[in-house]
C-alpha positions as CSV (number, residue, x, y, z in Angstrom):
1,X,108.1,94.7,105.8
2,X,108.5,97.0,108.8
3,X,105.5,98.4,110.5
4,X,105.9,101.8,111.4
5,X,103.5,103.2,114.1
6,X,103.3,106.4,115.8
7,X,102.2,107.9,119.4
8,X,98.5,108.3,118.0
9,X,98.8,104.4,117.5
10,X,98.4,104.9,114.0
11,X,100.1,101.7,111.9
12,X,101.3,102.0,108.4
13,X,101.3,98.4,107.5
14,X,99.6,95.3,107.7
15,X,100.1,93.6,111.3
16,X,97.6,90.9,111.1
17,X,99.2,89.5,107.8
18,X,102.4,90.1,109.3
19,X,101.5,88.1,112.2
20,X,100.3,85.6,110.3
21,X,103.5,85.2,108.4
22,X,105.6,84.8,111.5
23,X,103.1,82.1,112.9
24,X,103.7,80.5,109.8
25,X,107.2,80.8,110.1
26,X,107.1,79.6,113.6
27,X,105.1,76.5,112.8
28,X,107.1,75.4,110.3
29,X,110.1,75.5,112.6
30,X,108.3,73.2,115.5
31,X,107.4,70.7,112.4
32,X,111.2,70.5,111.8
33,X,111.5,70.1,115.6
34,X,108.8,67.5,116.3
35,X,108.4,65.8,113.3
36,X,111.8,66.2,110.9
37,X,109.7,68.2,108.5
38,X,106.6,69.2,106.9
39,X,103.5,66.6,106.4
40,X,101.9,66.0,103.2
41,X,99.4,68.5,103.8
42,X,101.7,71.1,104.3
43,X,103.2,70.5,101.0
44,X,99.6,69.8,99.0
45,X,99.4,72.9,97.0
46,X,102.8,74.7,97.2
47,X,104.9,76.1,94.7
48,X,108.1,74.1,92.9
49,X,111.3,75.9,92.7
50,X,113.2,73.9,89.8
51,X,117.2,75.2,89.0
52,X,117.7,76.5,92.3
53,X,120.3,77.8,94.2
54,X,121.6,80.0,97.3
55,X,120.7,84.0,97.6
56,X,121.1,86.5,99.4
57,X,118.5,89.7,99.8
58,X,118.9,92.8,101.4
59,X,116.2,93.5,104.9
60,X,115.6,96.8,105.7
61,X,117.7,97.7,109.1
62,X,118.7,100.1,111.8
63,X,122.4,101.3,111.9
64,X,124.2,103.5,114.3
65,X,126.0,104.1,117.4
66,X,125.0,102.0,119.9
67,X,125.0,102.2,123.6
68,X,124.3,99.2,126.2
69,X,124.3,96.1,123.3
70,X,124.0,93.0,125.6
71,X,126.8,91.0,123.1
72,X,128.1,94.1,121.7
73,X,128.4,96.9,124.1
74,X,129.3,100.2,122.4
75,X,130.1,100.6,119.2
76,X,128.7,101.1,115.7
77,X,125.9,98.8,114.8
78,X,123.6,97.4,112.5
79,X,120.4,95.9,114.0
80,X,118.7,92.9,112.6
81,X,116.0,93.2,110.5
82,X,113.6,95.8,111.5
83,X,110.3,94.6,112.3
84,X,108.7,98.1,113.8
85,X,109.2,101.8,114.3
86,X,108.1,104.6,115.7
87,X,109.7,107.9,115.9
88,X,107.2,109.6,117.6
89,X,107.8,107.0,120.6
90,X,111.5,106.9,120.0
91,X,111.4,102.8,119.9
92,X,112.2,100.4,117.1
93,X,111.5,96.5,117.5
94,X,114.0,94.2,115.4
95,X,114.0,90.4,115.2
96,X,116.1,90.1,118.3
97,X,115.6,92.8,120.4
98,X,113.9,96.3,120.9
99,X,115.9,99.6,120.7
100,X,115.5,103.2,122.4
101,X,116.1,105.5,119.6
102,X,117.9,108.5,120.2
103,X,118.6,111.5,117.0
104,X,118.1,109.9,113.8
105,X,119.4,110.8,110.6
106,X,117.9,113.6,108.8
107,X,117.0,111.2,105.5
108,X,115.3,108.5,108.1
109,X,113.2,111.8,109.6
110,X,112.0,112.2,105.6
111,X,111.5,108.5,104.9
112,X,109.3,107.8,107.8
113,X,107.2,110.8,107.6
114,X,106.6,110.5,103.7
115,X,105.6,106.7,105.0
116,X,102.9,107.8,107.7
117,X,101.2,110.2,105.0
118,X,99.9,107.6,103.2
C-alpha cells in the first residue's frame, strides 16, 4: 500500500505497520544470506500453501515522462512500486528511488484528493 502524505504532514496510511512489514521483509532476506534460510522458529506458526504455483499481481505505480532516469535517461516510464506520495510536496518515493513530480494527470489529481479526505 502506498502512503500518501501531504505538506501539513498529514499521512493517509499506516507507516508503522508498513515499516514493520519491510523489516520483516528485510530480515528474512539476511536469514537467506547468513544462514540459507529461515530457523524453526520462524516457521513455528505460519501458514501452509498446498497446490501452489507462480503469480503475478498488479502494484500500484507511477507512469510518465521522465527526465534525468540514472539507467534510463529520458523517455516514457513506469516507476517501481510506489511506496509514498505527496502532491502537495511534488515528491513520490518508489522502491528504488524518489521522484520530483511535475503535472500529473487530471484522474491522479481526483484519486489522491478523494484519498486524503478520509
Amino acid at each position: 500500500m502506498a502512503i500518501l502524505f501531504g505538506e501539513d504532514r498529514r499521512i493517509v496510511g499506516d507507516i508503522a505497520k508498513e515499516l514493520e512489514r519491510h523489516r520483516g521483509c528485510v530480515a528474512a532476506l539476511e536469514a537467506v544470506l547468513e544462514r540459507g534460510g529461515p530457523r524453526e522458529e520462524d516457521l513455528e506458526g505460519a501458514p501452509l500453501l498446498s497446490g501452489f504455483s507462480l503469480a503475478t499481481r498488479a502494484a500500484t505505480c507511477l507512469q510518465g515522462q521522465g527526465y534525468g532516469h540514472p539507467n534510463l535517461g529520458t523517455q516514457w516510464t513506469t516507476t517501481s512500486p510506489l511506496i509514498a506520495l505527496s502532491l502537495d510536496l511534488n515528491v513520490a518515493k518508489t522502491w528504488s528511488r524518489w521522484f520530483r513530480l511535475q503535472h500529473p494527470a487530471d484522474d491522479l489529481k481526483v484519486q489522491f484528493e478523494k484519498a486524503m479526505s478520509r
